[in-house]
C-alpha positions as a Markdown table, in Angstrom:
| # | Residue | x | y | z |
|---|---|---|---|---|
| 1 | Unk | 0.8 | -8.2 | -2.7 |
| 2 | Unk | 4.8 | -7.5 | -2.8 |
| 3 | Unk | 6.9 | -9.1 | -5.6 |
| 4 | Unk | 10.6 | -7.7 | -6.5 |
| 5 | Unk | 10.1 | -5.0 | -9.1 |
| 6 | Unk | 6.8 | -4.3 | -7.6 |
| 7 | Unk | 6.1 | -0.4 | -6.3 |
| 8 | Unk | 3.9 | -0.2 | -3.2 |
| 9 | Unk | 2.5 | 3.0 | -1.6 |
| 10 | Unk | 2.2 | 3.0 | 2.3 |
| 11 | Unk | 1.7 | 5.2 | 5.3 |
| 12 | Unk | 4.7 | 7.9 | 5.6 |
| 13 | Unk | 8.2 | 7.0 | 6.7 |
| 14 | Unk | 10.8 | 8.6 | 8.0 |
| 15 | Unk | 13.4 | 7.6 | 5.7 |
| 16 | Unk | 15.2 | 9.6 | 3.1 |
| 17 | Unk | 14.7 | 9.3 | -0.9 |
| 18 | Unk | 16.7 | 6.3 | -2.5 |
| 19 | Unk | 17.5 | 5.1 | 1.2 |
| 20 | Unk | 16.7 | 0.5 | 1.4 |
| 21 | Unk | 14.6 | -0.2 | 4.5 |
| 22 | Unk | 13.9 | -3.6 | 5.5 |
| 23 | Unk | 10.6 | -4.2 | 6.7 |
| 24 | Unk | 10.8 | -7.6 | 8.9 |
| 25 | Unk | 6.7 | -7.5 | 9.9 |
| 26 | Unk | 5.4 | -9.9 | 7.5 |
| 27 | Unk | 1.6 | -11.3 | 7.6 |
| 28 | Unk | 2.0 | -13.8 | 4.7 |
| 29 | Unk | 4.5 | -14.9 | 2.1 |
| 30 | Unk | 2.9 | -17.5 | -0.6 |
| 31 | Unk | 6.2 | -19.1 | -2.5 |
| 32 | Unk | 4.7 | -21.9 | -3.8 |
| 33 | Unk | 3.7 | -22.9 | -0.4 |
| 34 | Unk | 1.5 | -20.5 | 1.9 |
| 35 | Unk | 3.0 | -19.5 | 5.0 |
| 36 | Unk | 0.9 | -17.1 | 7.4 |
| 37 | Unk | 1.7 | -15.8 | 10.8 |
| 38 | Unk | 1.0 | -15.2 | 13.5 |
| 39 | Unk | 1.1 | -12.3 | 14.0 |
| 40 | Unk | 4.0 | -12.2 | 11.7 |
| 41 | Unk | 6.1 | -14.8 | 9.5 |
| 42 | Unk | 9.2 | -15.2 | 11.3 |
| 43 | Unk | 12.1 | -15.2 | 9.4 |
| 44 | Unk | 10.5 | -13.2 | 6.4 |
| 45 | Unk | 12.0 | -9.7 | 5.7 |
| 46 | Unk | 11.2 | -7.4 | 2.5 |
| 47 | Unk | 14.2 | -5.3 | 0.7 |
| 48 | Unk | 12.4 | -1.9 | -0.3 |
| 49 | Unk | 13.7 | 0.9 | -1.6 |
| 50 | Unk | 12.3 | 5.0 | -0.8 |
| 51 | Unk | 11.0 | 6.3 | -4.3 |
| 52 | Unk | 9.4 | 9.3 | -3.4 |
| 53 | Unk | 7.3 | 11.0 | -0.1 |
| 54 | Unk | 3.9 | 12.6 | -1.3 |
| 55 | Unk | 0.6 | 13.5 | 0.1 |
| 56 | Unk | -2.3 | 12.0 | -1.7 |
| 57 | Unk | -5.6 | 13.6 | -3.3 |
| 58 | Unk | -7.4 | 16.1 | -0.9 |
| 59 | Unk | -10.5 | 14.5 | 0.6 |
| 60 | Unk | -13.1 | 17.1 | 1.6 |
| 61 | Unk | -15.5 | 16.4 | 4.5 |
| 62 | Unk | -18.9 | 18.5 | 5.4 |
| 63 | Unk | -20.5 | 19.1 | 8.7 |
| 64 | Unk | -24.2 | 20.8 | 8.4 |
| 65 | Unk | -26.6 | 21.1 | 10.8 |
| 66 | Unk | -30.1 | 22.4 | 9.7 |
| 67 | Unk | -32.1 | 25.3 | 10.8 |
| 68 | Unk | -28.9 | 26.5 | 12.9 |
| 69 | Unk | -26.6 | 28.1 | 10.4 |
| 70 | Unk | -23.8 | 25.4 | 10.9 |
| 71 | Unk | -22.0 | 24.2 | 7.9 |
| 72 | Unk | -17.9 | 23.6 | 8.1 |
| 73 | Unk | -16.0 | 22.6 | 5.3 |
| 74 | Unk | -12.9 | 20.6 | 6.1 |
| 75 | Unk | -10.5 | 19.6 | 3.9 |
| 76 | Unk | -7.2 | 16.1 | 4.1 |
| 77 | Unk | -4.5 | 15.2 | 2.3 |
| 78 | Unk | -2.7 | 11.9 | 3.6 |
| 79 | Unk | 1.0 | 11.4 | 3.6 |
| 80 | Unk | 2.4 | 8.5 | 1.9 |
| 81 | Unk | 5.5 | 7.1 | 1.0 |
| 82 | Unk | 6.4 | 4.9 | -2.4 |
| 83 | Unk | 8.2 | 1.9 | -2.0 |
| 84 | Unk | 10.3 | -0.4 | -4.6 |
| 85 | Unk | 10.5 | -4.1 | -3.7 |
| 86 | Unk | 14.3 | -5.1 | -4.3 |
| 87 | Unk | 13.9 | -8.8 | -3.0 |
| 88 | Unk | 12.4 | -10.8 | -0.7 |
| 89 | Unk | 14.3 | -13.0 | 2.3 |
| 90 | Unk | 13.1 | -16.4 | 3.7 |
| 91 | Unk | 14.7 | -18.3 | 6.6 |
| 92 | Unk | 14.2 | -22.2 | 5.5 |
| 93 | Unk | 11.4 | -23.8 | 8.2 |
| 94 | Unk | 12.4 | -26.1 | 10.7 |
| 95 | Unk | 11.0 | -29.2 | 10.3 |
């Protein structure tokens, strides 16, 4: 969930630090009335602004297969990038 002031950590961008982005693929905005899409909300964009890029904590995966002497150790760290919701823009609905 995405309200101004709010920080929200997604897949990497390429975007530089302090740069605003607008994202305009919105799923569902709830402002007093629910509005879902389908696929997206048109008319719905989200003001963020580029924190910081990091890579998150390393996940470590195991293969093993018995009685064969196979055992590899891998290890991941995912990308991300931290995002600051500035504001939120509606376009009124047609009635």
């Amino acid at each position: 969930m995405a309200r101004p002031g709010h920080t929200l950590q997604v897949e990497r961008l390429q975007a530089q630090e302090g740069e605003l982005i607008e994202l305009s693929d919105v799923l569902l905005v709830a402002d007093g009335e629910t509005r879902i899409g389908n696929p997206t909300v048109p008319g719905a964009r989200v003001i963020v602004q580029v924190l910081e890029h990091g890579r998150g904590r390393k996940v470590i995966a195991i293969k093993f297969k018995a009685k064969v002497r196979y055992r590899r150790k891998l290890g991941h760290r995912q990308p991300y990038t931290r995002l600051a919701v500035k504001e939120i823009l509606l376009e009124p609905v047609a009635a």
